[in-house]
C-alpha positions in Angstrom: 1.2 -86.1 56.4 0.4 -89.5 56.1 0.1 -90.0 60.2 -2.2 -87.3 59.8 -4.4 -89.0 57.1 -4.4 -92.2 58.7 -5.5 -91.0 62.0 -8.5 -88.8 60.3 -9.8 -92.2 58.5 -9.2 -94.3 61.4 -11.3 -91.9 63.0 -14.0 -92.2 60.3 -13.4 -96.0 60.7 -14.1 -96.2 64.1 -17.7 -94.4 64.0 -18.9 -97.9 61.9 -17.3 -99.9 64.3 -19.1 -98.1 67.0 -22.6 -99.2 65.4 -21.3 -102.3 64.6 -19.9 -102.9 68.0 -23.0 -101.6 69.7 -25.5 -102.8 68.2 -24.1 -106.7 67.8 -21.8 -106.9 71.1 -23.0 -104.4 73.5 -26.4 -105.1 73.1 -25.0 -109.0 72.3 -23.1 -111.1 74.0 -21.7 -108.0 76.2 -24.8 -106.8 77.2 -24.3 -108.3 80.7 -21.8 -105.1 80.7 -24.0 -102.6 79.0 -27.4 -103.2 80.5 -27.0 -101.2 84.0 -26.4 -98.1 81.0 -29.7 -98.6 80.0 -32.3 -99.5 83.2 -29.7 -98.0 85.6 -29.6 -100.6 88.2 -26.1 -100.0 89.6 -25.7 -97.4 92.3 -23.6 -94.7 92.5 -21.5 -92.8 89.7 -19.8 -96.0 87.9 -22.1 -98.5 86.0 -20.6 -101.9 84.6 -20.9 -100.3 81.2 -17.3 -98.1 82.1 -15.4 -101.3 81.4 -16.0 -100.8 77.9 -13.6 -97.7 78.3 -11.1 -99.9 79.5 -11.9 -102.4 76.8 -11.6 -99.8 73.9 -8.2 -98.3 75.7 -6.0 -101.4 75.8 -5.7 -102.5 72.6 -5.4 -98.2 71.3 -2.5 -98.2 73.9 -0.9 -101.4 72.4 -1.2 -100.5 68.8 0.5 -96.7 70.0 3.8 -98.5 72.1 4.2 -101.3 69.2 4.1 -98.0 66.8 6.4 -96.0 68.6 8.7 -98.7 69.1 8.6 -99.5 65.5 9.8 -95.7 64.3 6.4 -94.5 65.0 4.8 -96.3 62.3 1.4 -96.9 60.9 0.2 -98.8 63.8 1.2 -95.6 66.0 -1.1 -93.3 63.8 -4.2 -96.0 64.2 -3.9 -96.3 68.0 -3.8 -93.0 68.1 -7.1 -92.5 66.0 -9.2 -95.0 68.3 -8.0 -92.9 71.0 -8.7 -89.6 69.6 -12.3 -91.2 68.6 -12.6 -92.6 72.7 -11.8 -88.7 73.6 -14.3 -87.5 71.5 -17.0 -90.2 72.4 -16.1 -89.7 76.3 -16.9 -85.6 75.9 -20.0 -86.2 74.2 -21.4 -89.2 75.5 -20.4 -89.1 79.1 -20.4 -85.1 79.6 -22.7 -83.5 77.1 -25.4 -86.4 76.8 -25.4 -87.8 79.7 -24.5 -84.7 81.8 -21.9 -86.6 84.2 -20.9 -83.0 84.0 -23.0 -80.4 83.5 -21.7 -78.8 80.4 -24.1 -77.7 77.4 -27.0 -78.1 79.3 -28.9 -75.5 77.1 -27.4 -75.9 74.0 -29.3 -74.6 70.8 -27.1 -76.1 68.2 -29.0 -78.1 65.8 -26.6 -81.0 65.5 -26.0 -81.3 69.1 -29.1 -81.3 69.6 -30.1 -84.1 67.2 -27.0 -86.0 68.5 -29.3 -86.0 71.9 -32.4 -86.4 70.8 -31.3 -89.8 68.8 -29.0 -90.9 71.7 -32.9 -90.5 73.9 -34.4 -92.5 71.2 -32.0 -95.6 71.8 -32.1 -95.6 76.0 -36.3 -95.4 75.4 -35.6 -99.3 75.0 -34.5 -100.5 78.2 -33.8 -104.4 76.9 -31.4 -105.8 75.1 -33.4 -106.2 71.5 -35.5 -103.7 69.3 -32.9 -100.8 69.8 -32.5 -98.3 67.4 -29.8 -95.6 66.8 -27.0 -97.3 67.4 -24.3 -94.7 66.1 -22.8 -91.7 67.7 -21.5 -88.5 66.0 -23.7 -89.7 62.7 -27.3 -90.4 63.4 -30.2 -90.9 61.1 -31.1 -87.5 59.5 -34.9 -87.6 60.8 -33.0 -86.1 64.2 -31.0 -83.5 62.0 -33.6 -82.7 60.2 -36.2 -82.2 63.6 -33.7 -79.3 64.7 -31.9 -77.8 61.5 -35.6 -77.2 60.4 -36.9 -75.3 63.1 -37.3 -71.6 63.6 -35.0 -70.4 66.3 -37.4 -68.2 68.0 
């Protein structure tokens, strides 16, 4: 029970990291990295910004082989949170925003819907500074509230 508990807040956790991370390195020091995600500049199917994956995997994958060695232990349970949050950031913000697969193309679901119209609000600023919605499965209400107010006619 406790595994379980720890990977549902490390999971929490990780969607203020995100922000934090986005916001201050991506679009920081890193943003040497991220830009080609924002004014598309690299050809092809792979942009310099897919590193991050890699960045955000190695140290998940550490913390799970330390914790399995270790009994499965704590740090087992927190690797496998960040990795359970990079699954669930890769479906949504590789295949469902950014249709690298076309998968929910029409969608009518409200907070799917404000997850994309927020995610469209933050690529409108191609540079690196005056960015806005910075966080991923939690973003301002003014986009929940655009979609869970509407009449679905």
């Amino acid at each position: 029970m406790m595994g379980f508990l720890i990977i549902i807040s490390v999971f929490f956790i990780m969607e203020g990291l995100t922000w934090v991370i986005h916001k201050y390195i991506m679009h920081g020091f890193l943003w040497v990295l991220h830009r080609d995600h924002h004014d598309h500049s690299t050809d092809g199917h792979f942009e310099r910004n897919d590193y991050f994956f890699v960045i955000f995997a190695v140290p998940a994958i550490a913390l799970m082989y330390v914790g399995a060695i270790q009994g499965y232990n704590y740090l087992f349970y927190i690797g496998l949170g960040i990795s359970i949050y990079g699954m669930a950031y890769f479906f949504v913000h590789d295949i469902f925003i950014h249709q690298r697969i076309g998968f929910l193309k029409k969608t009518k679901n409200p907070y799917l819907l404000a997850i994309r119209r927020a995610h469209k609000q933050h690529h409108k600023h191609t540079g690196k500074h005056d960015g806005e919605c910075f966080g991923f499965l939690w973003v301002p209400v003014k986009y929940f509230k655009m979609y869970f107010n509407k009449d679905n006619k």
